[in-house]
C-alpha positions in Angstrom: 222.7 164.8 22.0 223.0 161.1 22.1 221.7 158.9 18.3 219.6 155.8 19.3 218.9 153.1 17.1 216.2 151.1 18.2 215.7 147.4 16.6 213.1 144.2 17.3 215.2 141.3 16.8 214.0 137.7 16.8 216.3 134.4 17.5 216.2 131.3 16.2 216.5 128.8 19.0 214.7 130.5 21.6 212.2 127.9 23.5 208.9 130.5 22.8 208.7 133.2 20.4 210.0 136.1 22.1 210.3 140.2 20.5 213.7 141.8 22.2 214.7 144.9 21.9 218.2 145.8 21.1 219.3 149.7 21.7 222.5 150.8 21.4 223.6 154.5 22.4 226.3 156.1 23.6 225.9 156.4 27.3 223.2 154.5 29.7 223.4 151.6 27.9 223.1 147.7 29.9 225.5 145.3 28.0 223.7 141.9 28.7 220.2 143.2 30.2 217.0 145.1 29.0 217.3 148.5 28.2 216.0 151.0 30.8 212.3 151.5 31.6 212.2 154.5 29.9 213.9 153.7 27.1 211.5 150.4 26.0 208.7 153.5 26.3 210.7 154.8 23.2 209.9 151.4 21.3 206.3 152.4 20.2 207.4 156.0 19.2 210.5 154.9 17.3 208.0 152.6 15.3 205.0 155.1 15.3 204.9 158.2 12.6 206.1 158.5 9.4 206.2 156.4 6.1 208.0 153.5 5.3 209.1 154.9 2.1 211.5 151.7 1.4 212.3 148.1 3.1 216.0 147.4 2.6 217.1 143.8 3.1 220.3 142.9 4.2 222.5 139.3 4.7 221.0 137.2 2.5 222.6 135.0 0.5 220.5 132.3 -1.2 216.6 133.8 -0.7 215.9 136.7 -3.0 215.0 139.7 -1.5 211.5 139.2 -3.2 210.9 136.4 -1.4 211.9 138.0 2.1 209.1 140.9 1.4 206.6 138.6 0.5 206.5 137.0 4.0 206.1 140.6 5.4 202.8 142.4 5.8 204.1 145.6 6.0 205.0 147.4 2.5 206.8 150.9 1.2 203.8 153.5 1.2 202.4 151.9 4.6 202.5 153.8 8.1 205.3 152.4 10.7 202.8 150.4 12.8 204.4 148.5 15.6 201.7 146.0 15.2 202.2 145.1 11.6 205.9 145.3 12.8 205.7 142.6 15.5 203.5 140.6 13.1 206.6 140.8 10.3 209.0 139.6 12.7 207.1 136.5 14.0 206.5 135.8 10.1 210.0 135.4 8.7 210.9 133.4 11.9 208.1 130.9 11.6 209.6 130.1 7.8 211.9 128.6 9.1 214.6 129.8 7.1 216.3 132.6 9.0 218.3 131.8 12.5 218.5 135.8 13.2 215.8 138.2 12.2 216.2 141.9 13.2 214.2 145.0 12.3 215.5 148.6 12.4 214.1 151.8 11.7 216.6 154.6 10.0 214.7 157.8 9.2 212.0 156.3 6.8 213.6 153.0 5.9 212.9 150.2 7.3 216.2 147.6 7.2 215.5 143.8 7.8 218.7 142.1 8.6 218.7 138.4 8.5 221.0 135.6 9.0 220.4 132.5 6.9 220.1 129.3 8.5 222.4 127.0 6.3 221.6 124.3 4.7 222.4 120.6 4.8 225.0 119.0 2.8 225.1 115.4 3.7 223.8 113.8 6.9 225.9 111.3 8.4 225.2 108.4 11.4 228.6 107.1 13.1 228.3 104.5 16.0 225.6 102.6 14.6 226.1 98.7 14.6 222.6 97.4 15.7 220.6 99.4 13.3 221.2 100.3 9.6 221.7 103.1 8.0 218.7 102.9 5.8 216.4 102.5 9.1 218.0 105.4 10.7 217.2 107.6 7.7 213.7 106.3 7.0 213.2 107.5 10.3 214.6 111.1 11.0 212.8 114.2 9.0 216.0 115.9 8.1 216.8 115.5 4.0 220.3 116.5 2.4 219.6 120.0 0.9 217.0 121.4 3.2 217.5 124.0 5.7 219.0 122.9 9.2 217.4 124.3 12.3 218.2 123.5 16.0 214.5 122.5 16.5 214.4 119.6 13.9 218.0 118.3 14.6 216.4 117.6 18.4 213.3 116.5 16.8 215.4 114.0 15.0 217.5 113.3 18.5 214.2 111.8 20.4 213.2 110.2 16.7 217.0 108.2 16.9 216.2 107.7 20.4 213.4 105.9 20.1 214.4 103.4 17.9 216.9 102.4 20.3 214.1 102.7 23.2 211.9 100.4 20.9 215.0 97.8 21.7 215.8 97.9 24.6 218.5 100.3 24.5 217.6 102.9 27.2 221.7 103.6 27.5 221.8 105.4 24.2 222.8 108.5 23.3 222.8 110.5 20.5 225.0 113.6 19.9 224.8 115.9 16.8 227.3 117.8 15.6 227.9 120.0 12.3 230.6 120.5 9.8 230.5 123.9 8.4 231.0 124.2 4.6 231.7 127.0 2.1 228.4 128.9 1.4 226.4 128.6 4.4 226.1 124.7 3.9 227.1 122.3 6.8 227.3 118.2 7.1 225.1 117.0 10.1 226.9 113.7 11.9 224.8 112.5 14.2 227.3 110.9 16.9 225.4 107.2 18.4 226.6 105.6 21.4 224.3 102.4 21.5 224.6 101.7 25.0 223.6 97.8 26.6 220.6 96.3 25.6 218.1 96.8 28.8 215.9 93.3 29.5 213.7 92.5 32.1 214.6 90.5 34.7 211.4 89.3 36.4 207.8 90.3 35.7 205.2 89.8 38.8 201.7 90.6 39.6 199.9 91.7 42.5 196.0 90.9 43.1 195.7 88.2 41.2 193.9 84.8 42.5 192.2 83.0 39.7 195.0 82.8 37.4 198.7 82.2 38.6 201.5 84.7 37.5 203.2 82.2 34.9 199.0 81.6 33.3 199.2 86.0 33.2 202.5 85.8 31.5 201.8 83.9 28.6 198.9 86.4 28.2 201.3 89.8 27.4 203.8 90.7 25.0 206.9 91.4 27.1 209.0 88.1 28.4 211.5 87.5 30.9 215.4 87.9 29.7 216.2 84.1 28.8 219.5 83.1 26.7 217.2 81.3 23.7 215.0 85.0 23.1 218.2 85.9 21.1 216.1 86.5 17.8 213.4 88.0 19.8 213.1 91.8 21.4 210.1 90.8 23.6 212.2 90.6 26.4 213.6 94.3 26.0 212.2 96.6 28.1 209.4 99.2 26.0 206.9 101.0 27.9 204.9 101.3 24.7 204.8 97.2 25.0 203.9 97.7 28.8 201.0 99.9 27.9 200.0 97.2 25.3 200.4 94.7 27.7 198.0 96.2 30.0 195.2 96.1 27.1 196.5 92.5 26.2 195.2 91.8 30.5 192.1 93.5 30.6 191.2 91.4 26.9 192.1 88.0 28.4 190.1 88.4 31.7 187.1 90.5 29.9 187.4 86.8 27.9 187.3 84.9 31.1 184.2 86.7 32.1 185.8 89.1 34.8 183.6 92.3 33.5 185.1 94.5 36.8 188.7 93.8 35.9 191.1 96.3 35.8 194.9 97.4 35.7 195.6 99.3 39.1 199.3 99.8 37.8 202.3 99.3 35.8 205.4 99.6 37.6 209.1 99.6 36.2 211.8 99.4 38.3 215.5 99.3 37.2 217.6 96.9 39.2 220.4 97.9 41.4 223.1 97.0 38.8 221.0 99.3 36.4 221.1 97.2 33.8 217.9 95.5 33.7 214.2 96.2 34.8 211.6 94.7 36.9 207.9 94.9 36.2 205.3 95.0 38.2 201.6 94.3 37.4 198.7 95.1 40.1 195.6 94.0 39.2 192.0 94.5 40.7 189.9 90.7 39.1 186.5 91.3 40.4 183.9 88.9 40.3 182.8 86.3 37.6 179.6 87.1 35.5 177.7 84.7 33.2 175.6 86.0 30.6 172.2 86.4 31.7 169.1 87.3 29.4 170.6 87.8 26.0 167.9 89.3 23.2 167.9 91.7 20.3 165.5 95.0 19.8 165.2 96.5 17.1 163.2 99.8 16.0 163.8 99.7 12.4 160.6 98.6 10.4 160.1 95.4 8.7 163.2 93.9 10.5 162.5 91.0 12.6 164.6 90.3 15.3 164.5 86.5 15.2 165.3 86.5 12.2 169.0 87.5 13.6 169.3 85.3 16.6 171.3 82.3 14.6 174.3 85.0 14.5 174.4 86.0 17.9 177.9 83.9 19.4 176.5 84.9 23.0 174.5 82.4 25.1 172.5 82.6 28.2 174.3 80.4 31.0 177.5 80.9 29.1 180.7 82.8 31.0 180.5 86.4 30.1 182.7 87.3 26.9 183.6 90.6 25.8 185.1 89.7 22.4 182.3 87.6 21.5 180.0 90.6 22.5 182.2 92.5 20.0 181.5 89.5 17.6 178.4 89.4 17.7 178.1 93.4 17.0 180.0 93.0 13.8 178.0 90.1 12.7 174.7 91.8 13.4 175.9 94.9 11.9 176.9 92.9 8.6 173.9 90.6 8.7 171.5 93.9 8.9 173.3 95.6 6.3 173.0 92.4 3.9 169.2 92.6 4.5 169.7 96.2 2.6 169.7 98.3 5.6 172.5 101.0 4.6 172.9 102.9 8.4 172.2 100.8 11.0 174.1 101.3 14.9 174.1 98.2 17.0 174.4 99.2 20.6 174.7 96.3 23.6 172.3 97.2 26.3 174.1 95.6 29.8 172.2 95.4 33.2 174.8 94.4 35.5 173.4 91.9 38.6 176.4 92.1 41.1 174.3 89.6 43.4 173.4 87.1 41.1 177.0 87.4 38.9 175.2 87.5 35.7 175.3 90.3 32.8 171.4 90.8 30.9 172.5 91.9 27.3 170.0 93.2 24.6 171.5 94.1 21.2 170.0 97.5 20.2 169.4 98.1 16.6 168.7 101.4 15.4 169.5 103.4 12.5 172.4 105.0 12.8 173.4 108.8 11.3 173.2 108.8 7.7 176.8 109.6 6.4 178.5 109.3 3.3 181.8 108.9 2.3 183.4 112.1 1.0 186.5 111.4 0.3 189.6 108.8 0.5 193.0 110.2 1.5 196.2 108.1 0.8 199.5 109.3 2.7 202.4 107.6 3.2 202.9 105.4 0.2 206.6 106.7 -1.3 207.0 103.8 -4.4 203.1 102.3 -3.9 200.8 103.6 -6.4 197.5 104.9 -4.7 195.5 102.6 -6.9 196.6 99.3 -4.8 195.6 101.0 -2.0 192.2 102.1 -3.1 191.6 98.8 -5.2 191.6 96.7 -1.1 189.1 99.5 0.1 185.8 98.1 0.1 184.2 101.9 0.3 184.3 104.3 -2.5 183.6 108.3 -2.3 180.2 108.9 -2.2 179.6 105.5 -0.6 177.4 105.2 2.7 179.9 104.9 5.1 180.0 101.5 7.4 182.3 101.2 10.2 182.7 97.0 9.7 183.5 97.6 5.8 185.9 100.4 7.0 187.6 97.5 9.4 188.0 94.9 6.7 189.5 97.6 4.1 192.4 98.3 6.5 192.7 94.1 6.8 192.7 94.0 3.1 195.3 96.4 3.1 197.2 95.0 5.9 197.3 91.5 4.0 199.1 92.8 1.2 202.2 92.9 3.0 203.7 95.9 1.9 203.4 98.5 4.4 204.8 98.1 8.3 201.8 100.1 9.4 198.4 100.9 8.3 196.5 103.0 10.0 193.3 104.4 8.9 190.9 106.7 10.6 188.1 109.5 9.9 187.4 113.5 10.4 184.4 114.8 9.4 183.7 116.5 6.2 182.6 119.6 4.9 179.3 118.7 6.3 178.0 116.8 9.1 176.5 113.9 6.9 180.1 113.5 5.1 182.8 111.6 6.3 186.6 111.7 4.8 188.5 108.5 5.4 192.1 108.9 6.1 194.6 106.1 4.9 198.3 106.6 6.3 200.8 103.9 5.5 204.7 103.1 6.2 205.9 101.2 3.2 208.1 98.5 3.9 211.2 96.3 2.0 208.8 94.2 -0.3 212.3 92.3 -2.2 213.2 89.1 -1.0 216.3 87.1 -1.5 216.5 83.9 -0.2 218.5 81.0 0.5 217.5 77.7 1.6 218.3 74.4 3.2 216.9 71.4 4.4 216.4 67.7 4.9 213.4 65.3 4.4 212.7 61.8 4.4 211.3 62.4 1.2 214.1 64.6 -0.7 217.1 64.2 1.6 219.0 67.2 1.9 217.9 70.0 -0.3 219.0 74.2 -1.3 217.1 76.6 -2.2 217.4 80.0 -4.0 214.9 82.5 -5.2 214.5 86.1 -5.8 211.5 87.6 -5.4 209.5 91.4 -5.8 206.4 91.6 -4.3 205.5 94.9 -5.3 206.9 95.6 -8.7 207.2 99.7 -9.7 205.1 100.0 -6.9 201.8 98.6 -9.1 201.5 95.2 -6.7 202.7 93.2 -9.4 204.7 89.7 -8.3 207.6 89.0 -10.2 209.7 85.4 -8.7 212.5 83.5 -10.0 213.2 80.5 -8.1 215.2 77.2 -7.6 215.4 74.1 -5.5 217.9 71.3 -5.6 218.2 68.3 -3.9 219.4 64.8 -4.7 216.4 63.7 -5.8 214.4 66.5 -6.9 215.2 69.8 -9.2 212.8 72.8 -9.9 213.5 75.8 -11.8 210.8 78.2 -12.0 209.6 81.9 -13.3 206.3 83.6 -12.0 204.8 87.0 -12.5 201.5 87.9 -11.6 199.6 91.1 -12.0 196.9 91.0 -8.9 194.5 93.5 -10.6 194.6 92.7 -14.3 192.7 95.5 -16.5 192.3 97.0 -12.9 189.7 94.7 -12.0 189.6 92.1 -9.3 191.1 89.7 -11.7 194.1 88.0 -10.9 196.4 87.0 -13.8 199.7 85.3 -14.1 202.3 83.3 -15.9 204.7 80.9 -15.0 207.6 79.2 -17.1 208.7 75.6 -15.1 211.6 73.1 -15.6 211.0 70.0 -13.0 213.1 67.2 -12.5 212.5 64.3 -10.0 214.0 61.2 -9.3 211.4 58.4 -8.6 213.7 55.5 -9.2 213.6 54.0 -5.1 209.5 53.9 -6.0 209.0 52.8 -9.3 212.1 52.6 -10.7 212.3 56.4 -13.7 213.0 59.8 -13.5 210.9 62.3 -14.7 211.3 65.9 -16.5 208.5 68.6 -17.2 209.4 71.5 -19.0 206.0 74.3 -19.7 205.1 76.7 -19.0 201.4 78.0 -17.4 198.6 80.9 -18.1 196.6 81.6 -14.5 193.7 83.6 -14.1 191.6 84.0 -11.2 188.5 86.6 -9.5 186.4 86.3 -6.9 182.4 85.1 -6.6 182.4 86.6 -3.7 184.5 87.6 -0.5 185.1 83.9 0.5 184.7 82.1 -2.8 187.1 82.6 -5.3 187.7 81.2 -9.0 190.7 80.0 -10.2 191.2 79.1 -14.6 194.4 77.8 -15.6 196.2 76.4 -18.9 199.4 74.3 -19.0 201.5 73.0 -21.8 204.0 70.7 -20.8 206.6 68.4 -22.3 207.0 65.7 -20.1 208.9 62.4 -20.7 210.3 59.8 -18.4 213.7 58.3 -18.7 216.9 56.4 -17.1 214.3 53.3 -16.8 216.6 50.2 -15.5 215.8 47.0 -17.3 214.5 45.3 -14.2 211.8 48.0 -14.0 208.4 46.9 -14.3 207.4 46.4 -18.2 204.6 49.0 -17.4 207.0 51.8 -16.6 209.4 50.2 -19.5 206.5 50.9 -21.8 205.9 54.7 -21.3 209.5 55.4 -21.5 209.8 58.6 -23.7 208.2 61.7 -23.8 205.0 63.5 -24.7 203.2 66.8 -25.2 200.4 67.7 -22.6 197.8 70.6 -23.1 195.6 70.7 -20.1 193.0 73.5 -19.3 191.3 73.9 -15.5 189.8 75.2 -13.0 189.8 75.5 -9.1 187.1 76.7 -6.9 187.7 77.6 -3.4 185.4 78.4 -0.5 187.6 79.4 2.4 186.4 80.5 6.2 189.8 79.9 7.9 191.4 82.2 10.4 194.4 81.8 8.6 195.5 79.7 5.5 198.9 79.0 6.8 198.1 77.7 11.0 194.5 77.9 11.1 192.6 77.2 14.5 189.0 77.7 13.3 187.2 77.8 10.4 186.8 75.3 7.3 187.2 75.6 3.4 186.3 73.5 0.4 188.2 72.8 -2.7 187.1 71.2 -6.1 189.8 71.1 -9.2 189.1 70.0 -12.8 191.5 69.3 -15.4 190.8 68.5 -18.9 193.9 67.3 -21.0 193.0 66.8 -25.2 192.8 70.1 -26.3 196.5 69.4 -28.7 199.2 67.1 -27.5 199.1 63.8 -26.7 197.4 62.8 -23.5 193.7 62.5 -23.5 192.0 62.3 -19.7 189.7 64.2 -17.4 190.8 64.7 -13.5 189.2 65.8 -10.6 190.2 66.3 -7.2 187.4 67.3 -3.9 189.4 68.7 -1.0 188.4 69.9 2.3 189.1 70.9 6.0 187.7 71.6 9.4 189.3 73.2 12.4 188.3 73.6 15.9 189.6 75.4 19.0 189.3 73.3 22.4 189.7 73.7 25.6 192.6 76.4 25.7 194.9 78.4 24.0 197.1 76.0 21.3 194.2 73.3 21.2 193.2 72.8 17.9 191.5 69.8 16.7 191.7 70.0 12.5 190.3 67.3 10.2 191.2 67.4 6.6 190.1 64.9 3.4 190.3 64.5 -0.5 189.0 62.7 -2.9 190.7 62.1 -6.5 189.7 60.3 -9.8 191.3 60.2 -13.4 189.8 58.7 -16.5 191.6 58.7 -20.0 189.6 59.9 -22.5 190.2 56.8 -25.7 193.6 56.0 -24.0 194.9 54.7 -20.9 196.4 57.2 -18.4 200.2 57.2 -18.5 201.9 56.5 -15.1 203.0 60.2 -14.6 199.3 61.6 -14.7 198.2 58.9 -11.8 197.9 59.7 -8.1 200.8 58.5 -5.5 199.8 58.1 -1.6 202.2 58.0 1.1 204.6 59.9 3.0 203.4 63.3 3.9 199.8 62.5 2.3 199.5 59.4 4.3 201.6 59.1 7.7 202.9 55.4 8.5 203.7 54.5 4.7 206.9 55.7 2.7 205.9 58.0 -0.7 204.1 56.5 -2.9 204.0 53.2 -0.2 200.3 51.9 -1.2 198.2 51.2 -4.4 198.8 49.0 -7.1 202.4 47.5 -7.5 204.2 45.1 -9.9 205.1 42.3 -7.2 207.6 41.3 -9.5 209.8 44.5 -9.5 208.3 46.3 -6.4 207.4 48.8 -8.2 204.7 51.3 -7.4 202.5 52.0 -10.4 200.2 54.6 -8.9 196.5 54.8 -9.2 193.7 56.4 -11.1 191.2 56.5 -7.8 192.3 57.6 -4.2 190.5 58.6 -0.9 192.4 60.2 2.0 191.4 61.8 5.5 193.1 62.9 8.2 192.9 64.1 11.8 195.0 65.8 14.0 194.8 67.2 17.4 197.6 69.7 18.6 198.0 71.2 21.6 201.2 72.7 23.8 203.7 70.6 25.7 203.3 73.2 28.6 206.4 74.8 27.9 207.0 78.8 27.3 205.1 80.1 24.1 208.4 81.3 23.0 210.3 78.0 22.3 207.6 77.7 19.7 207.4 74.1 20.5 204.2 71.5 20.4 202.8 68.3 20.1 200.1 67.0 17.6 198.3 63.5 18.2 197.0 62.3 14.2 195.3 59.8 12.6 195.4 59.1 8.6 193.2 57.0 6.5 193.6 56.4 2.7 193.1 54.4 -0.1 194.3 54.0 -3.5 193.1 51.3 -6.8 192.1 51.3 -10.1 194.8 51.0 -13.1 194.3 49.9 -16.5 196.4 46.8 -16.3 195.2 43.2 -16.3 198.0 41.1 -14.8 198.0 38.8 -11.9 201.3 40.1 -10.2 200.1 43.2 -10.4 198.0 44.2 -7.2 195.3 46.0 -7.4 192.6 46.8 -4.3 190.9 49.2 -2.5 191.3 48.2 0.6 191.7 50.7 3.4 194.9 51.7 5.3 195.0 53.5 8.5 197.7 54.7 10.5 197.7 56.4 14.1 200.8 58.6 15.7 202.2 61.4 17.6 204.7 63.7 16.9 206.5 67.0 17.9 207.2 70.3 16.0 209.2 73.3 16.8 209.2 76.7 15.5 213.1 76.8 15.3 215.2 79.9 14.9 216.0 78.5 11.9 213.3 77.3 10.6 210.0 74.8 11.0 211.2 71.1 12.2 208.6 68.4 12.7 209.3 65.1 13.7 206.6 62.5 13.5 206.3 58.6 14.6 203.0 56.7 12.8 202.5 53.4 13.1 200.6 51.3 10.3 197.0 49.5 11.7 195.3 48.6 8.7 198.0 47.7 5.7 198.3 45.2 3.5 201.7 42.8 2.9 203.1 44.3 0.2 203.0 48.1 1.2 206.0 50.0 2.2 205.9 51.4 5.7 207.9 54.5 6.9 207.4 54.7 11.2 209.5 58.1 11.5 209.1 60.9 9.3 211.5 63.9 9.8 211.4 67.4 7.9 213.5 70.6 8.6 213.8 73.4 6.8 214.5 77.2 6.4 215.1 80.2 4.5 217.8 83.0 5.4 
């Protein structure tokens, strides 16, 4: 009589779940196939009747056998069921932990033989010159000392794979391979061969009439392979970029007032040498449509429409917009919810009119579902401490929940610069009327250390070193050391500020300062400042915001030449200032550092006498408007300031009064107007000053990517008023004014502008600068 011994085993690596029978006997058997119809009828008998009176475990080396049961639903005392059987197998496979899983019946005793997967030791990356180390391992899921399985070492494969992808670098491979240790542990390499970087050789379009292809190609991401995008990957092939290039398309002519635009396709073909790729756009433009009736309705009580028209940024007549339809949807929604309306929807209403070419548009307020905010979930943030996330979100749980505060909080977030990616989204809650907000970040290398160089008219050639943390022990804390030297100018300076001080929206820093400057080709010193500074600041509300300061500073002024002007002889020595302030800004720019559109306002008060020496009051009024025309890069900005200084029972010292020229006022050298001792041509500076400028850039017409443009400017100023009663000294208010042109360039190492003014309105003894030249950069 032949012995069977039938077993469901279960392997790791398989592409589904799969139960296999393995039956060994001692004749009929099929080495390498399924055992014989009749004998898989034997499974469910071999695995029906009886009691499992004990469950032995067998081959493991680092899981207890405790821990193997407890994955099992089948116990001693339970009936062999081939269900609860099957449903044990599946079980310790899906752990994770086990490459082999086999379950055999002999007599009552069920034996559950298992082969460990092993464990990692160390993983490894070989091959790897155009990407760190660090990136690689940021990336992949696999940690030293968790268990390896064929499934997440592929996972990892495509994860390596798409880095490379997301360069360019289609060519790569990446092959792992194992070590294998002593107990069951093994070293993953994985084994890179970068490949050629893959660029696109041409990009075309298909369809298009109104707008040539070079007008569509400053419109999307992806650029043409050319030998100066050497610090760029645009011009890599990414189909993730194509996609997004297809949205960037349909934006710009949904702008243009094509409503029936669309993408017919995408197309990217590798060249014959396969090393490059050419793309393809066909596009469907459609007809032009102007805005026809625009209105708002609104079925909420006590809300009158016209009372919301002056926020509406679409006009009748005017070419149909799509993002200023999404503007004005925003704005209406905020501007409703101001009025105290907590759930309001704003729906557009369009009536197409293909004849005519014009879109009817009525803004449809209604209120919206009433849902609250549940809860906030942080993931992602490794070193950031979840309070500097939730501290930028303007909703809190139990909040009503508004879609245009949810946008701004994942700005606010965004604009800390210390995450690569923020992305936040919502599920529903436990209940219809309850929504949980999902915040998932990717932190991101917030430690700078930098080194500079540069040239100015003003400082000649100048270095520059600093060290900086932007996100101290992950609480959003600033700590900076810095210093700049140049021949005529050195600056040493500590910073820290804590963003959220007391964990309120108070901002509150300190900074310890050692400035030395060399004015002796203007009026003949030098000057040193050694202090230090308390800063505190919060906001009135989103756009206004409140700045308090206090400064102690030694300051003296020294190596004054005998043929300097008695009036700088006088203050030579030094002098203890205690000055407390303030700054108020209002600020509606796009952006603080290029704005295009917006304005902001500036008033700053200082009030020296409270200790030390100097005794004076000073106030500045600063300001600026900026407007896009005509087209992209056309921005017309216009910027001014006002200053004035009084000493308070004591005349203000030279190194407290305002200097025009050079950057501040185009045409003249630094400090090149104002009162001066004709005598010693010496510039004595002023306690009253007026300057305004305006300045029209726009793009020379060349590709985007060169980063290079032109700016047209004119600058006005004046500067008078000092406490000296001498007739070679000249004091007047008269104006100056200065027109010129000049170029700048977004270099690859850094911003250069050159800029040619020429003096109109000057008087004889002011000193004139016609070219002005800056570079500078940090690496």
């Amino acid at each position: 009589m032949s012995s069977r011994v039938l077993a469901l085993s279960l392997m790791a690596g398989c592409a589904m779940t799969t139960v296999s029978l393995a039956l060994a006997q001692t004749s009929g058997s099929r080495p390498g196939g399924a055992p014989p119809a009749a004998d898989r009828s034997l499974v469910s008998q071999v695995f029906t009747g009886g009691t499992v009176n004990d469950i032995r475990v067998e081959g493991t080396q680092r899981i207890e056998t405790t821990t193997v049961l407890s994955y099992m639903t089948i116990r001693p005392g339970d009936p062999f069921d081939p269900e609860r059987i099957d449903e044990s197998l599946k079980a310790l496979f899906a752990t994770g932990l086990f490459g082999d899983v086999v379950l055999r019946r002999e007599g009552n005793t069920l034996v559950v033989a298992l082969v460990e997967n092993p464990i990692i030791n160390r993983i490894a990356f070989e091959g790897n010159r155009r990407i760190e180390r660090e990136n690689l391992e940021s990336e992949i899921q696999l940690r030293p000392r968790t268990v390896y399985t064929r499934t997440r070492v592929q996972n990892d494969v495509q994860r390596i794979l798409d880095i490379y992808r997301r360069q360019g670098r289609y060519a790569a491979t990446v092959e792992p391979k194992i070590i294998e240790l002593d107990q069951n542990r093994v070293d993953l390499v994985f084994e890179i061969n970068e490949g050629d970087r893959t660029g696109v050789r041409g990009i075309n379009f298909v369809g298009n009439s109104h707008f040539s292809d070079g007008r569509l190609r400053e419109e999307i991401q992806t650029r043409e392979t050319a030998w100066w995008r050497f610090l760029s990957s645009d011009d890599s092939y990414d189909p993730d970029r194509v996609n997004f290039d297809r949205d960037l398309l349909r934006r710009f002519y949904l702008e243009e007032g094509y409503a029936d635009f669309r993408v017919v396709s995408a197309v990217a073909e590798l060249t014959p040498d396969r090393e490059d790729f050419f793309i393809t756009f066909t596009v469907e433009e459609g007809e032009r449509y102007k805005f026809g009736k625009v209105g708002i309705e609104s079925s909420l009580k006590a809300l009158d429409p016209k009372e919301l028209e002056s926020v509406m940024t679409t006009r009748e007549g005017d070419w149909y917009n799509a993002v200023r339809v999404e503007d004005t949807i925003t704005k209406l929604t905020q501007a409703v919810g101001d009025l105290q309306y907590a759930f309001v929807e704003v729906r557009p209403r369009i009536n197409r009119d293909r004849e005519n070419r014009t879109i009817d548009l009525i803004y449809e307020i209604n209120e919206g579902p009433r849902v609250f905010v549940e809860r906030i979930d942080v993931t992602g943030n490794v070193r950031t401490l979840d309070k500097v996330i939730r501290r930028e979100m303007q909703l809190a749980e139990g909040d009503p929940f508004s879609n245009t505060k949810l946008r701004r909080s994942e700005q606010r977030i965004r604009d800390l610069g210390f995450f690569e990616r923020v992305n936040v989204t919502t599920q529903e809650g436990t209940t219809p009327d309850r929504s949980v907000v999902n915040v998932d970040v990717t932190e991101q290398s917030t430690g700078e250390v930098s080194l500079g160089a540069g040239f100015s008219t003003t400082d000649g050639v100048l270095a520059d070193f600093g060290i900086r943390e932007r996100n101290l022990l992950g609480r959003g804390q600033d700590l900076r050391f810095g210093a700049t030297l140049s021949g005529r100018r050195q600056e040493y300076d500590i910073s820290f500020t804590e963003p959220y001080f007391m964990d309120r929206d108070v901002s509150a820093g300190i900074d310890l300062f050692r400035i030395t400057r060399d004015y002796q080709d203007e009026s003949s010193y030098d000057e040193k400042n050694t202090g230090f500074a308390l800063r505190l600041g919060f906001p009135w509300s989103e756009r206004l915001r409140q700045r308090l300061y206090y400064q102690l500073q030694n300051t003296s002024i020294s190596d004054v030449p005998s043929t300097a002007s008695i009036y700088i002889r006088d203050q030579i020595g030094s002098r203890l200032v205690s000055l407390v302030g303030q700054e108020l800004t209002y600020d509606r720019r796009d952006s603080r550092l290029t704005p295009t559109d917006g304005y902001f306002l500036r008033l700053t008060t200082d009030l020296a006498g409270l200790g030390g020496d100097a005794r004076f009051v000073r106030t500045k009024l600063a300001g600026g408007y900026y407007v896009p025309l005509f087209g992209d890069g056309w921005v017309l900005g216009t910027t001014g300031e006002v200053g004035y200084i009084a000493g308070l029972g004591q005349d203000v010292r030279l190194n407290d009064r305002f200097f025009i020229g050079g950057d501040t006022l185009r045409g003249f050298s630094t400090a090149g107007i104002g009162p001066r001792d004709l005598r010693t041509d010496d510039a004595l500076g002023g306690q009253r000053y007026a300057r305004a400028s305006v300045e029209l850039a726009f793009p020379l017409g060349l590709p985007e990517e060169l980063g290079l443009s032109g700016h047209t400017f004119s600058d006005v100023g004046t500067l008078s008023d000092i406490d000296v009663d001498d007739p070679n000294v000249v004091d007047g208010s008269a104006i100056r004014m200065s027109v010129g042109a000049g170029v700048a360039w977004r270099s690859p190492l850094g911003p250069i502008r050159f800029d040619l003014a020429f003096p109109l309105l000057k008087e004889d003894y002011d000193e004139k600068e016609i070219f002005r030249f800056s570079f500078g950069t940090r690496f």
